[in-house]
C-alpha positions in Angstrom: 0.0 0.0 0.0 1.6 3.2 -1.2 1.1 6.4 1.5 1.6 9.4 0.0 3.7 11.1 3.4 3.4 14.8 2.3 -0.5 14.4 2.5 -0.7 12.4 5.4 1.3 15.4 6.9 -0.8 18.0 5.5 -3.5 16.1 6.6 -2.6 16.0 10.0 -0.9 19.8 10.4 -4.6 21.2 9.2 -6.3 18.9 11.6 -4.2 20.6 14.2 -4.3 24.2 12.9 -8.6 23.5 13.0 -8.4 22.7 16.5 -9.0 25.4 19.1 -7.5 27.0 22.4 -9.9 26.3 25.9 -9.8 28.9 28.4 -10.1 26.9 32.4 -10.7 30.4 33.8 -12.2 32.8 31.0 -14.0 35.0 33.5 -11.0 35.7 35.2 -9.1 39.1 35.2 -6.4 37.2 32.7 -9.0 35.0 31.3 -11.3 38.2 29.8 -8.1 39.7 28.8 -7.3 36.7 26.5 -10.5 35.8 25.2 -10.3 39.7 23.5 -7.2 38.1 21.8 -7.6 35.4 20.8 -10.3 33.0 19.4 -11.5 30.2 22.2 -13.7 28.6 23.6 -14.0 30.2 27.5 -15.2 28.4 30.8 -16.5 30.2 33.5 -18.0 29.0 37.0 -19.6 31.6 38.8 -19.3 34.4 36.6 -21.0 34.2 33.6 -19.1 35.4 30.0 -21.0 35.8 26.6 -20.7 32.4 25.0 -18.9 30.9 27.7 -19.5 27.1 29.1 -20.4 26.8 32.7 -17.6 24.5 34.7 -17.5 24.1 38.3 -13.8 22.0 38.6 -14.8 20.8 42.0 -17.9 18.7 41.1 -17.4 18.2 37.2 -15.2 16.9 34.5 -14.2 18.9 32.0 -15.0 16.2 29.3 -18.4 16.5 30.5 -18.2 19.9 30.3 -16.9 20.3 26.5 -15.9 18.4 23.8 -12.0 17.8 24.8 -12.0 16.6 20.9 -12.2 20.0 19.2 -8.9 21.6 21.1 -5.1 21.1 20.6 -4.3 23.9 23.5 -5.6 23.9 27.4 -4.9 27.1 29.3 -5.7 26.6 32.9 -6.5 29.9 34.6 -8.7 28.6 37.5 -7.4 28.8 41.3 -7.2 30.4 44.4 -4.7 33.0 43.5 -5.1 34.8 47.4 -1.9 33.6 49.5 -4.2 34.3 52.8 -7.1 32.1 51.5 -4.7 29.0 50.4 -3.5 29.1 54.1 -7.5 29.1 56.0 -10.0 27.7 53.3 -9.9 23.7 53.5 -11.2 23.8 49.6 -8.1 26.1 48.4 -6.0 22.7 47.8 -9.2 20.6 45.8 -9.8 23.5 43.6 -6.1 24.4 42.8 -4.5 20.9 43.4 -7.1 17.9 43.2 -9.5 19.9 40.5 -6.5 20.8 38.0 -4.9 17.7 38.3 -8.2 15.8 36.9 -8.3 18.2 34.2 -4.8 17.8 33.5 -5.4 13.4 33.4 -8.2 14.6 30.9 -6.0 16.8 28.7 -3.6 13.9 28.3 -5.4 11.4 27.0 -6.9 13.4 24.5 -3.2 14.9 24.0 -4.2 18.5 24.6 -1.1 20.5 25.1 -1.5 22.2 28.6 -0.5 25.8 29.6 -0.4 26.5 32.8 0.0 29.6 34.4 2.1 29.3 37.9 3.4 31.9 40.3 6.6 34.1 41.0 5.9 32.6 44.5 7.2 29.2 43.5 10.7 30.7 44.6 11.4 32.0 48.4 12.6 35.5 48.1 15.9 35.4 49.0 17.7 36.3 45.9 15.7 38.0 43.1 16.0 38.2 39.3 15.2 34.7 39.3 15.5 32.6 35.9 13.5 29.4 34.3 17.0 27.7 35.4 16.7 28.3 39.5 15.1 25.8 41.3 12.1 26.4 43.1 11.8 27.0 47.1 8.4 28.5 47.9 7.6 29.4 51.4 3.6 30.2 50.7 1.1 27.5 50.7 -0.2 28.9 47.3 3.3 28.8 46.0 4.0 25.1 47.1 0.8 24.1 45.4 1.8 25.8 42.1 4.8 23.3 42.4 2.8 20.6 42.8 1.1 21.6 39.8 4.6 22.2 37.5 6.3 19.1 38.8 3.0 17.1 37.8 2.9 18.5 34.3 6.4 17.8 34.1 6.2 13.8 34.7 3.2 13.2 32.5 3.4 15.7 29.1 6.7 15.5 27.0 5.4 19.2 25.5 3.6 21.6 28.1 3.9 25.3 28.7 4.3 26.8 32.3 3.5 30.4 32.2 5.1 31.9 35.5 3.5 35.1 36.2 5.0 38.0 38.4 2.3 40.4 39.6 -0.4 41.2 37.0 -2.0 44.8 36.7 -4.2 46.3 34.3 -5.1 49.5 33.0 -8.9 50.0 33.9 -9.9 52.2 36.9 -12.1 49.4 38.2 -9.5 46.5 37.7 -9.0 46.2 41.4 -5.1 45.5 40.3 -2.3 48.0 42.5 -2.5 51.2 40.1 -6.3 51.0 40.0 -6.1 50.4 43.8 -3.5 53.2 44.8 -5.2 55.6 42.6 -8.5 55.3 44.4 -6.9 55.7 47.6 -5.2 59.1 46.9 -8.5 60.9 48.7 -7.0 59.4 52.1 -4.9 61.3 54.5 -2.2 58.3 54.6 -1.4 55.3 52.6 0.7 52.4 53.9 3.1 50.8 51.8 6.0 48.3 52.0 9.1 49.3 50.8 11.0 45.7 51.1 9.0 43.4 48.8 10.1 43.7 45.4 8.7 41.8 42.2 8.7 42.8 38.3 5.3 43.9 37.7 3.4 42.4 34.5 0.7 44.1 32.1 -2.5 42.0 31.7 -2.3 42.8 28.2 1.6 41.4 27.8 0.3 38.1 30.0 -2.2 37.5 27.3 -0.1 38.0 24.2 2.9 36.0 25.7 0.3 32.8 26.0 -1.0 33.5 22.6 2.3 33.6 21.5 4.1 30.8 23.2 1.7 29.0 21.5 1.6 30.1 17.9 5.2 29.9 18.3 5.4 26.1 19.5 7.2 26.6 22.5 7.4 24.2 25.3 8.9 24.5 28.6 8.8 27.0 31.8 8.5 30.9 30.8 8.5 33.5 33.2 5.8 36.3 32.0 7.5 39.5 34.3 8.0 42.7 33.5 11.5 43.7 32.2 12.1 46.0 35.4 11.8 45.6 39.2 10.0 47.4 41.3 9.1 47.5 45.0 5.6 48.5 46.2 6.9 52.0 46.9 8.6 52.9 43.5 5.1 52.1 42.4 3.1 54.1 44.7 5.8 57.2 44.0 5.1 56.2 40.1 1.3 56.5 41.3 1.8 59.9 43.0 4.1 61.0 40.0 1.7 61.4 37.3 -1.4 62.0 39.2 -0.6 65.4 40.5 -2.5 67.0 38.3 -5.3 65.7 40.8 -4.3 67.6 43.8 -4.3 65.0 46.4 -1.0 64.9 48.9 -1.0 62.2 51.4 0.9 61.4 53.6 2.9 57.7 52.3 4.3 56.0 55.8 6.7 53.3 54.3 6.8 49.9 56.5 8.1 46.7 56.0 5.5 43.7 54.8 5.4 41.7 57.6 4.0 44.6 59.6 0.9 44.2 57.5 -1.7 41.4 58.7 -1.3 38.5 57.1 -1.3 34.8 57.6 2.1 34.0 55.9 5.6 36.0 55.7 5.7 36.9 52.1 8.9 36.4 49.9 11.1 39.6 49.7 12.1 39.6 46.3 10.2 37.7 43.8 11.2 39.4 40.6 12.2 37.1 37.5 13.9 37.6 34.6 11.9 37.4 31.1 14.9 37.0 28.5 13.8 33.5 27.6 9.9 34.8 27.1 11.4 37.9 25.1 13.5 35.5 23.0 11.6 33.1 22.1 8.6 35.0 21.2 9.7 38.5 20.0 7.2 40.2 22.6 7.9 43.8 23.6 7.1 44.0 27.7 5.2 46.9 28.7 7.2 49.3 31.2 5.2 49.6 34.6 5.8 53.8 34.5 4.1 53.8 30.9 0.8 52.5 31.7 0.4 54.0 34.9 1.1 57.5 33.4 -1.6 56.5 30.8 -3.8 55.3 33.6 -3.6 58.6 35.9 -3.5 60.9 33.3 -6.6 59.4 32.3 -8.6 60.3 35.6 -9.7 63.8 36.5 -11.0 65.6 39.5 -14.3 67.1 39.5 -14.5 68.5 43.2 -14.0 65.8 45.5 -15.2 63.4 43.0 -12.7 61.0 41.2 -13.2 59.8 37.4 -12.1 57.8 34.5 -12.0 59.2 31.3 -14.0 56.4 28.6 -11.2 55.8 25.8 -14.3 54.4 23.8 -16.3 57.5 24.2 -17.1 60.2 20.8 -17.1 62.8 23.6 -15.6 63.8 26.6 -17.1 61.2 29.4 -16.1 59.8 32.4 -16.8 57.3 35.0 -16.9 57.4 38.3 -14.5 55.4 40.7 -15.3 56.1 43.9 -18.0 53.8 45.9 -20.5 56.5 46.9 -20.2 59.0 44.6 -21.9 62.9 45.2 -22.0 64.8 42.2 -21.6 68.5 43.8 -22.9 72.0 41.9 -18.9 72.5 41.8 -18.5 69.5 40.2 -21.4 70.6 37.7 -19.0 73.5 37.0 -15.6 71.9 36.7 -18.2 69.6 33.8 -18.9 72.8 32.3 -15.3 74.3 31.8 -13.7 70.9 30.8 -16.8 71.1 27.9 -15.9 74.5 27.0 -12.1 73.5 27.3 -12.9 71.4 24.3 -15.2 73.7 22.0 -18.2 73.6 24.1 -18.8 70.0 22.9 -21.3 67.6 25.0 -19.9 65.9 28.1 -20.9 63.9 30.9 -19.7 62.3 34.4 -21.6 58.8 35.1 -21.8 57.8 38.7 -21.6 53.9 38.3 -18.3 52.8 37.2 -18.2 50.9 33.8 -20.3 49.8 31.3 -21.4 46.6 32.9 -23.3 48.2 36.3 -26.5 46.8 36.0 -27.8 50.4 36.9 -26.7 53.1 34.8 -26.6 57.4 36.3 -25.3 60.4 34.7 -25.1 63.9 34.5 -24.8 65.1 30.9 -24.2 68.3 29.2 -25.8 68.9 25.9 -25.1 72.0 23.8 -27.3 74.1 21.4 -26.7 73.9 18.1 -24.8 70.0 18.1 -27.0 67.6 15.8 -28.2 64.1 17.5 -29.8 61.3 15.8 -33.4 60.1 17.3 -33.1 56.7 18.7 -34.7 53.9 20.8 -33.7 51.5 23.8 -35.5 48.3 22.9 -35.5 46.9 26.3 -35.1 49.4 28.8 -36.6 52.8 30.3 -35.0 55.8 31.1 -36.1 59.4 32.9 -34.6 62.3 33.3 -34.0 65.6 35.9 -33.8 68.6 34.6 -30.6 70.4 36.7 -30.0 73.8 34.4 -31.1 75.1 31.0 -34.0 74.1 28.9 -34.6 71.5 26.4 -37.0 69.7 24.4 -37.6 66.1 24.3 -39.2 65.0 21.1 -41.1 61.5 21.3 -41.7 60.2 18.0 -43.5 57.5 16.1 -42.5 54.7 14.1 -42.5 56.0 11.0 -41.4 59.4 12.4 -44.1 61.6 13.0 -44.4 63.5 16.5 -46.3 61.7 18.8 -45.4 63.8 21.5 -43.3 66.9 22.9 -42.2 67.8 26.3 -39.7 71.6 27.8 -37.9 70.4 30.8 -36.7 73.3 32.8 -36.5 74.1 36.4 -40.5 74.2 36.1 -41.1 70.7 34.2 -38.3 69.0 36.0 -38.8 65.8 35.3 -39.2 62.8 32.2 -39.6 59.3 31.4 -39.4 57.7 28.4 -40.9 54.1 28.1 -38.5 51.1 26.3 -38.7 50.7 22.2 -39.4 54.3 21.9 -37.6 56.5 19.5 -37.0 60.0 20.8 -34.1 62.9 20.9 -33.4 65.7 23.4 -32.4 68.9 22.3 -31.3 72.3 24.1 -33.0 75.4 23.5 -31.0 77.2 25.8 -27.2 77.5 25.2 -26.7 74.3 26.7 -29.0 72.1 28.9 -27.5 70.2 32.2 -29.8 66.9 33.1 -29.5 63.6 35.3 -30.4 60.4 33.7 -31.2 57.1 35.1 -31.7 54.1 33.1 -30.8 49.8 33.4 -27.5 48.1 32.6 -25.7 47.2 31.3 -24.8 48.9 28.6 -24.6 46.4 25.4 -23.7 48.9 22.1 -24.4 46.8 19.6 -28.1 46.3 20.7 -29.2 48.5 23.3 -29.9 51.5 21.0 -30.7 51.9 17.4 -30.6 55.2 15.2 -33.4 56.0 13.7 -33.9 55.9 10.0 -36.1 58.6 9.1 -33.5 61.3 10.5 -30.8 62.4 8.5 -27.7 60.6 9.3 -25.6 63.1 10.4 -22.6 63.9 8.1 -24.7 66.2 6.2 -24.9 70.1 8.3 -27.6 71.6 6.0 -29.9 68.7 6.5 -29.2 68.3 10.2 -30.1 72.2 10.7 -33.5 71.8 8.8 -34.6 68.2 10.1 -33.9 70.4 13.5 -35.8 73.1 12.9 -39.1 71.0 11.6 -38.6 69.4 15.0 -38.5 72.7 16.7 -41.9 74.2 14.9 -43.8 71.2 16.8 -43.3 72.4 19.7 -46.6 73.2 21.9 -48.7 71.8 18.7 -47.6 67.9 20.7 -47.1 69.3 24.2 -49.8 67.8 25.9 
């Protein structure tokens, strides 16, 4: 029986190349970062992600979960990642022992290639600048168990990938990572911070294109995902205070040591790692700590005592909130106002909840006379507003674009609501109209509100003027 070898090998290299990645872990703070990235099939367990499969590790197999069949590539993000936690909850060792160790019997006998992501914590401290070459010596319970874990995959896959990460941060206000966390706290008279625990911080954003491209690259082996530069917990804070002066805040910073703060284990000293191998065998360019926190600070501003995010995604200025009980102050109104007419009187508004996903939605907004807006509708959700300062018109409108109905807000007719699936459009009619809206979450752009298409789109000024002032000769003929 002739074989023709070069189309058996084709054969097989495109059966591979159609196989997928699975995400063990897509909900979490590197597992959303990733699925962005790359295409995959996610698992989640008690938060939910769009198209993601439920998976509880503790209490089901992951061959019951998917089909282990479709994927070449396994990257195990579940665990108990909290040092504290892996030292006083009894389930820390089944979920990041016992659970990843029956997926990991799983993977292999469908040969799925595991990446794992382990810990700078594997190593004790003592040294520093710590390569895939020194041996391991943790002193954490979470760090022993990410041994475990290695030396496991080790003695049972010839080809693996072992992602060690140094601290991760992230760029986001909310993130809950150190620069997100240090930035919040800048209202406070003091801040505590160790000076004598030192690590090589890592962007979420480099963690998730070093796994995507370990793997396109066919590596194999341990990697250390780090940052290129050490830092200790004060360099960042100073980093922190560096580039957010512009916000006024000067507390006082009393540096300790990190054994005087509360916690159930002593933490290694110096953790940092070295990322030549990652570098070299992938071409990735690490993030610098100082660049993304002077992104991340100079993206917040001060409107009184209030403290908010500028949204990147935004047409116009907006911000979110970030603190946890937010009060929107007539000086903050003000400080909204100048920053419009900083930038050309354009709209702008301050929300109080803090991204996107809040499952309750408040603003202030600014709207401007003369700035065209397309009608549109919500399909599936309400939303009312309060008139603060100004005047406007709020236009409700049919579905084939008559007026159905008209409605001034001003310090007189304070107040609006407008029902779901209903097309309308607010415009000023003094030089610019100030108003709080309330409304569900989250907020899902690519269905929760549609343009209408009897208005002029927009790009053309003469038709945007007239269309306007046909609106504005309704008035009081549909105010009732």
């Amino acid at each position: 029986m002739n074989l023709n070898i070069q189309e058996i090998m084709s054969s097989y290299i495109s059966n591979k190349m159609e196989k997928k990645k699975l995400v063990i872990g897509a909900s979490s703070f590197v597992g959303r970062e990733l699925m962005k990235r790359t295409d995959a099939t996610g698992t989640y367990n008690s938060r939910p992600i769009n198209g993601g499969v439920k998976f509880d590790s503790m209490h089901v197999k992951i061959g019951d979960a998917v089909d282990l069949k479709k994927f070449s590539h396994a990257i195990i993000l579940i665990g108990d990642t909290n040092p504290d936690t892996c030292v006083t909850d009894l389930d820390s060792r089944k979920l990041n022992v016992d659970s990843i160790k029956s997926i990991l019997e799983e993977l292999k006998r469908f040969e799925i290639m595991p990446v794992f992501t382990s810990s700078e914590f594997v190593f004790d401290g003592k040294k520093g600048n710590y390569t895939e070459a020194d041996a391991t010596s943790p002193i954490l319970v979470y760090g022993k168990q990410k041994v475990e874990i290695e030396s496991y995959i080790q003695k049972n896959f010839s080809n693996y990938i072992i992602a060690r990460l140094a601290k991760v941060y992230g760029n986001d206000i909310n993130d809950n990572t150190i620069f997100s966390k240090w930035i919040r706290e800048l209202p406070r008279n003091e801040i505590r911070c160790a000076s004598d625990q030192i690590f090589s911080p890592v962007f979420v954003g480099d963690v998730a294109e070093s796994i995507n491209l370990l793997i396109e690259n066919g590596c194999s082996g341990i990697y250390h995902v780090a940052g290129e530069k050490a830092y200790s917990r004060l360099d960042l804070l100073k980093l922190v205070l560096k580039h957010s002066s512009h916000l006024k805040f000067d507390p006082i910073i009393t540096s300790c040591r990190i054994d005087d703060f509360n916690l159930k284990e002593k933490r290694p000293k110096n953790v940092s790692m070295i990322p030549d191998k990652l570098i070299r065998d992938t071409g990735i360019k690490m993030h610098d700590a100082e660049e993304i926190c002077k992104g991340m600070a100079g993206s917040v501003r001060r409107f009184d005592n209030l403290l908010a995010m500028k949204d990147r995604n935004a047409r116009t200025p907006s911000y979110y909130n970030i603190d946890d009980n937010p009060t929107i102050t007539k000086k903050a109104i003000a400080e909204l106002k100048a920053e419009s007419s900083e930038n050309n009187d354009t709209d702008i508004r301050i929300s109080s909840h803090k991204s996107p996903e809040d499952k309750f939605h408040e603003m202030v907004i600014m709207l401007h006379k003369g700035i065209y807006r397309k009608p549109h509708k919500h399909p599936h959700k309400e939303e009312a507003y309060h008139m603060i300062e100004g005047k406007m018109e709020v236009f409700i409108f049919n579905e084939s674009g008559s007026v159905r109905l008209t409605r001034v807000l001003d310090q007189d007719n304070m107040t609006f609501r407008i029902e779901k699936d209903t097309y309308h459009i607010a415009i000023p009619l003094t030089d610019f109209a100030i108003f709080h809206k309330i409304k569900p979450g989250p907020f899902i752009r690519e269905t929760d509100c549609i343009n209408a298409r009897f208005a002029p789109d927009g790009h053309d000024v003469k038709e945007n003027n007239k269309y306007y002032e046909k609106l504005l000769r309704c008035i009081g003929e549909k105010n009732g």
